[in-house]
C-alpha positions in Angstrom: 12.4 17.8 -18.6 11.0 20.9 -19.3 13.7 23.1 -17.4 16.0 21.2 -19.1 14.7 21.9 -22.3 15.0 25.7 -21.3 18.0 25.9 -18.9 20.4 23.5 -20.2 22.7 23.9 -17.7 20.2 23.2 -15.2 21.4 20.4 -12.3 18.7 18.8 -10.2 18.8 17.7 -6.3 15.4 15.8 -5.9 12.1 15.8 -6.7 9.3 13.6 -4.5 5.8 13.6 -4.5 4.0 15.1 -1.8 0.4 15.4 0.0 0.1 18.7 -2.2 1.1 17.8 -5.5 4.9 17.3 -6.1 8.1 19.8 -5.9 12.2 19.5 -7.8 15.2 21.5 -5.9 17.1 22.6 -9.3 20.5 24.3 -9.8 20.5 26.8 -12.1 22.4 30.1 -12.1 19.4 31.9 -13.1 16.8 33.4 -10.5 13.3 31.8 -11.1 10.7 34.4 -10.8 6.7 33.8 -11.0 6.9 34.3 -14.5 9.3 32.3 -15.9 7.1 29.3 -14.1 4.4 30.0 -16.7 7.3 29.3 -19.4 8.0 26.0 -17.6 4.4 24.8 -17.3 4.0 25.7 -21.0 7.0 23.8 -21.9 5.4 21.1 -19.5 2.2 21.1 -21.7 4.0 20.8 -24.7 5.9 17.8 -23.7 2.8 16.2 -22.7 1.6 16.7 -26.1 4.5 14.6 -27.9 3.1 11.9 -25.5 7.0 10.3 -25.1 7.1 6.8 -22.9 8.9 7.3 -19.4 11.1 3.8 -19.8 12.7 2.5 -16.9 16.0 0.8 -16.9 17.7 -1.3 -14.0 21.6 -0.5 -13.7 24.7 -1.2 -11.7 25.6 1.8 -9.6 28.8 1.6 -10.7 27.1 2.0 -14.1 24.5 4.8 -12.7 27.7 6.8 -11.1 29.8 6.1 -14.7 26.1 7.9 -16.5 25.9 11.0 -13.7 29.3 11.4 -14.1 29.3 11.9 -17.5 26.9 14.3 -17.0 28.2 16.4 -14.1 25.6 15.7 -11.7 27.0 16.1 -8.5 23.5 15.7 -6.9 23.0 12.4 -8.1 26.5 11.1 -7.7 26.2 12.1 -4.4 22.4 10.1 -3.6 24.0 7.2 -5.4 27.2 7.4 -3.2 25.1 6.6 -0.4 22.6 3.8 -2.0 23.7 0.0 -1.4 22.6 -1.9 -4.7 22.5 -4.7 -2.4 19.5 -3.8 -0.5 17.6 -1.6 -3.3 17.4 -1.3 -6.9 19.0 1.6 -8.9 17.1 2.4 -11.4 16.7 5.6 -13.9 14.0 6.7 -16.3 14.3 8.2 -19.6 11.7 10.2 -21.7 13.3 11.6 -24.8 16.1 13.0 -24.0 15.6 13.5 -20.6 17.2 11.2 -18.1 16.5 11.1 -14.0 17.8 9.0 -11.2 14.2 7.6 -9.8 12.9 4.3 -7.7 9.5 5.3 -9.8 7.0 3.7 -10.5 5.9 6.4 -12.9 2.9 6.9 -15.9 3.4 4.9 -18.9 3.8 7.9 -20.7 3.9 12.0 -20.7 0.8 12.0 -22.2 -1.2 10.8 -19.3 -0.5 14.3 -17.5 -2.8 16.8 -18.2 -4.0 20.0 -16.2 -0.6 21.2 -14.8 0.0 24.5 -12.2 3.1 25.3 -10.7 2.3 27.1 -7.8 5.1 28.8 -6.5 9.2 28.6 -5.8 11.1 29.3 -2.9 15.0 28.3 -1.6 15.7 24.9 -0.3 19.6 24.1 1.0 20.9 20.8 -0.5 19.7 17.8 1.8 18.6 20.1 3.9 21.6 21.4 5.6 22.4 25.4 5.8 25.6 24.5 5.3 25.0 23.4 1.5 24.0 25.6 -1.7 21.0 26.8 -1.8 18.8 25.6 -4.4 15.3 26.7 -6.3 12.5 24.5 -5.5 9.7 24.8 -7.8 6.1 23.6 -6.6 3.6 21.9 -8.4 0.0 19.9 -9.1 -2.0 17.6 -11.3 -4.9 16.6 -11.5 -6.8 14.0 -14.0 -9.7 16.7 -15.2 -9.5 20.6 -15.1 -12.3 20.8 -12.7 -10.4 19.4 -10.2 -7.3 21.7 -10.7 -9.7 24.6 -10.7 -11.5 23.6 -7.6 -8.0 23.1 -5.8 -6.7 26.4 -7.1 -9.8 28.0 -5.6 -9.5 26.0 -2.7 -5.7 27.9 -2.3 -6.7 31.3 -2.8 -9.4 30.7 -0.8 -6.7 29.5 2.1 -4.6 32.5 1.4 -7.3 34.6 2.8 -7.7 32.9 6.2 -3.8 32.6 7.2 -3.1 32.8 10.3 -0.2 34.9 9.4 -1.9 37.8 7.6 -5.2 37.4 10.1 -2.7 38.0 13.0 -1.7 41.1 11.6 -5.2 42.1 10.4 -6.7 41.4 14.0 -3.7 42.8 15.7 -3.1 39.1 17.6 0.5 39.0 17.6 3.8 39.7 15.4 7.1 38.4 15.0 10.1 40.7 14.8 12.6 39.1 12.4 15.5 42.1 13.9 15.1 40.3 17.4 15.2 36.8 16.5 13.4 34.9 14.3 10.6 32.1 15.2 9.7 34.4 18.1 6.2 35.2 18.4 5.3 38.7 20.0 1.6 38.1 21.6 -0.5 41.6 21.0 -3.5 42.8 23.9 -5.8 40.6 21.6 -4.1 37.5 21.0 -2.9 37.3 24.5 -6.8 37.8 25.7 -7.5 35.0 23.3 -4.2 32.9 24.6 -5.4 33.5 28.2 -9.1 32.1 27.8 -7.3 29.2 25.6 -5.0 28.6 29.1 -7.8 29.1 31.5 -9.7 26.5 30.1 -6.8 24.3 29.4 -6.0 24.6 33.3 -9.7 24.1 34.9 -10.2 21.0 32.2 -6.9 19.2 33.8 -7.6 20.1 37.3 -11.1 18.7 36.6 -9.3 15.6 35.1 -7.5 14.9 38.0 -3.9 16.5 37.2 -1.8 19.3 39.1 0.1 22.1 37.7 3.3 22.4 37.7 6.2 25.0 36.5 9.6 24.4 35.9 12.5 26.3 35.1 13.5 27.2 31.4 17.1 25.9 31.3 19.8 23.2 33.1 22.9 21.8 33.6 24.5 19.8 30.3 24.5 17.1 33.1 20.2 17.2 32.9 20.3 16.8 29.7 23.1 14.2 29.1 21.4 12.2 31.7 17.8 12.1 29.8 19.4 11.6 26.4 18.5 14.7 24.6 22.5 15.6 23.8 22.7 11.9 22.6 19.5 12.0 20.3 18.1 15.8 20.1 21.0 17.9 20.3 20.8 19.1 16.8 17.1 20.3 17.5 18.5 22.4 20.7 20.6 25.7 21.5 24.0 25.7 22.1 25.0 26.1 25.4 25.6 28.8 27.9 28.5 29.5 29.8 27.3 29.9 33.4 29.5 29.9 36.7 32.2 28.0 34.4 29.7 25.1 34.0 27.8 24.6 30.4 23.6 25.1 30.9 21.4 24.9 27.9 17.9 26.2 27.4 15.0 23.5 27.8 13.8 22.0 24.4 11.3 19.7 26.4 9.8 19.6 30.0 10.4 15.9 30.8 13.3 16.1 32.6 11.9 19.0 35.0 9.3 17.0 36.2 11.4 13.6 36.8 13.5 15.9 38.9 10.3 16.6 41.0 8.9 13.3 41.3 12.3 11.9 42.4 12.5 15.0 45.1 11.4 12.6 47.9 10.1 9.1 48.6 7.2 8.3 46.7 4.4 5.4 47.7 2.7 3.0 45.2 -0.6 5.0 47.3 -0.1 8.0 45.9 -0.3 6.4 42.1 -0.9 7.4 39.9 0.2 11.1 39.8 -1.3 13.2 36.7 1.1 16.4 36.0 0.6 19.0 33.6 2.6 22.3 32.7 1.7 24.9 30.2 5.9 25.0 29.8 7.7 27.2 27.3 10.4 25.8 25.2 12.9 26.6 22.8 13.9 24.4 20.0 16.4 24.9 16.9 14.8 25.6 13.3 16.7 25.7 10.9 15.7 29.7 8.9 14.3 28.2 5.9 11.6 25.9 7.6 10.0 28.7 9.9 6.7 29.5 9.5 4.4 31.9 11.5 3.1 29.9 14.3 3.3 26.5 12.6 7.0 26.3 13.1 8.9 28.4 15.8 11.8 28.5 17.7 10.2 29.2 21.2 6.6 27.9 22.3 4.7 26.9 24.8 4.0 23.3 25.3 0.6 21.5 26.5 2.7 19.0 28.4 1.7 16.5 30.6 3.6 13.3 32.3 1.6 10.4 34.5 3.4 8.0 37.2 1.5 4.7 37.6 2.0 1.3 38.6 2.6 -1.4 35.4 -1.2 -2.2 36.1 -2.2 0.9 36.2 -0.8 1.8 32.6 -3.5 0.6 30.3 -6.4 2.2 32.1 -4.5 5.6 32.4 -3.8 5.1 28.8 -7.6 5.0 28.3 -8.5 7.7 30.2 -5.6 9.9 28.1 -7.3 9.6 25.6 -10.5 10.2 26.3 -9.4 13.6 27.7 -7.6 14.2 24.6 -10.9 13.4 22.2 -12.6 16.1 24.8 -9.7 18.7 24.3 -9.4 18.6 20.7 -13.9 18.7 20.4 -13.9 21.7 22.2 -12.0 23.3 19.6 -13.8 21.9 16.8 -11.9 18.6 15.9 -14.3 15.5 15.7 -12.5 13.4 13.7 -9.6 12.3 14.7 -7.2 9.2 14.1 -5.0 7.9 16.0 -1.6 5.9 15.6 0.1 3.7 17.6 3.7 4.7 18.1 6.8 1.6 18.6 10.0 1.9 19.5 12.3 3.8 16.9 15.7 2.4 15.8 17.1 5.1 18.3 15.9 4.2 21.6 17.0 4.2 25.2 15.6 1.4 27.6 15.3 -2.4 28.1 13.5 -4.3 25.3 10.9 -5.5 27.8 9.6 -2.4 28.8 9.6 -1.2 25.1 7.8 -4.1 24.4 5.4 -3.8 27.6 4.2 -0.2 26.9 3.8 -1.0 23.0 1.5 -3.8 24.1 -0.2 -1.5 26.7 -1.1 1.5 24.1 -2.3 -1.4 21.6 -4.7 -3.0 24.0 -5.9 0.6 25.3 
């Protein structure tokens, strides 16, 4: 509401809630700098003040795309072109004179917020897609009582001095040169000394746990990977393909086809089950530009991979035993707590229902 009430013109994509506070992609024609941020939180603050009722009201979407319409919201128009009013409920909510497409539920009323920051804005492409307009997302938080708004801002600037992007060019660890490729890390003397005791460890631990090391080669055949599904499910998260010899290779996003090729190399016996492999393997994986970030989120990195051959009976104890090692792994570095969640089979899947159903039931009982 409040960059409508200072940038009229202003058209917005979406606005969620998230773990840290709450962001809106908007479409306005002028460039958002920090300090028109503190004009909309003030705006924000007056709003608040008038204390206006968010009211909810239930419509057709043939009425919803009739009110967006009106309004030239092609955002909207196109999030309600996609919605089936058969299987959820379109619904908008008004305060004063400002009107948004929203599932809610919301506060009764502006007046309940209180202690607002907007943090920061960067670009964000419609839906997502690079091939959209870019938009202005604008960052925000609330909190109940100031204390807690000053003790998370604290809490940020204090984060801003330990990332791992500016420590890794204060120590000298590593860089990333945007002019060779971007999501590329460079590992410096130091961080590969630190990378190297991180990987000695890594290999004595598995050896110790009863795996063997393996390396495989960094691309394949289309075939490879048509074979294991990745074209069919992953291809948007790969490279495009090479021309070699005539025939189409692509670089490896994942290791998991590699070391099926090796087990299937010869005749295997139930005797020699189960087999524990493990590769420190490198891959390469499409990111889009606007979601890379220092090492969080790369295009090339090296992958703590591991893949185990059992028997059906052997599944549940191995699935045990994974992890235990993986509690032991993740306490050397620090990390005590740690939850786990059982993963099922996603609408997209490849294999029989049985065996879906089998390994579910195995990692429930482990």
């Amino acid at each position: 509401h409040a960059v409508q009430e200072i940038y009229p013109e202003a058209k917005f994509g979406v606005g969620p809630a998230i773990d840290a506070g709450f962001y809106y992609d908007i479409d306005i024609t002028t460039t958002l700098h920090d300090e028109d941020l503190k004009k909309i939180e003030d705006k924000m603050i007056e709003l608040s003040k008038e204390n206006k009722s968010f009211v909810r009201e239930e419509l057709s979407k043939e009425s919803a795309i009739s009110f967006f319409k009106e309004k030239g919201d092609q955002y909207k128009l196109e999030l309600l072109s996609e919605m089936n009013e058969d299987d959820e409920v379109i619904s908008i909510y008004n305060e004063g004179s400002f009107t948004d497409l929203c599932r809610g539920p919301h506060l009764p009323a502006s007046g309940k917020i209180k202690n607002i920051k907007l943090l920061n804005i960067s670009g964000s492409y419609w839906r997502g897609d690079e091939k959209n307009k870019q938009l202005q997302r604008i960052y925000g938080i609330s909190f109940p009582k100031k204390k807690m708004l000053d003790d998370h801002l604290y809490m940020l600037e204090e984060a801003k001095k330990r990332d791992h992007r500016k420590l890794g060019r204060q120590l000298d660890l590593f860089s990333i040169h945007e002019e060779a490729g971007a999501g590329l890390i460079y590992w410096h003397p130091k961080g590969s000394r630190v990378r190297l005791e991180i990987e000695d460890y890594w290999r004595k631990a598995h050896i110790d746990s009863g795996y063997e090391i393996l390396y495989s080669p960094h691309m394949g055949k289309s075939w490879l990977w048509e074979t294991s599904g990745h074209l069919d499910f992953y291809k948007e998260g790969m490279f495009s393909e090479m021309d070699v010899d005539e025939q189409d290779y692509f670089i490896k996003p994942m290791n998991c086809p590699f070391h099926i090729l090796m087990y299937k190399s010869h005749l295997r016996s139930y005797r020699e089950l189960p087999m524990r492999w493990a590769e420190l393997g490198t891959v390469y994986r499409y990111e889009k530009s606007g979601v890379l970030h220092g090492l969080l989120r790369v295009r090339g990195f090296t992958q703590d991979d591991a893949h185990i051959f059992c028997t059906h009976e052997q599944v549940e104890d191995e699935i045990v035993e994974v992890i235990r090692f993986a509690r032991e792994m993740w306490k050397a570095f620090g990390f005590e707590k740690l939850d786990f969640y059982l993963s099922t089979k996603p609408e997209k899947a490849v294999g029989e229902d049985d065996l879906w159903i089998k390994a579910t039931d195995s990692l429930r009982n482990a």
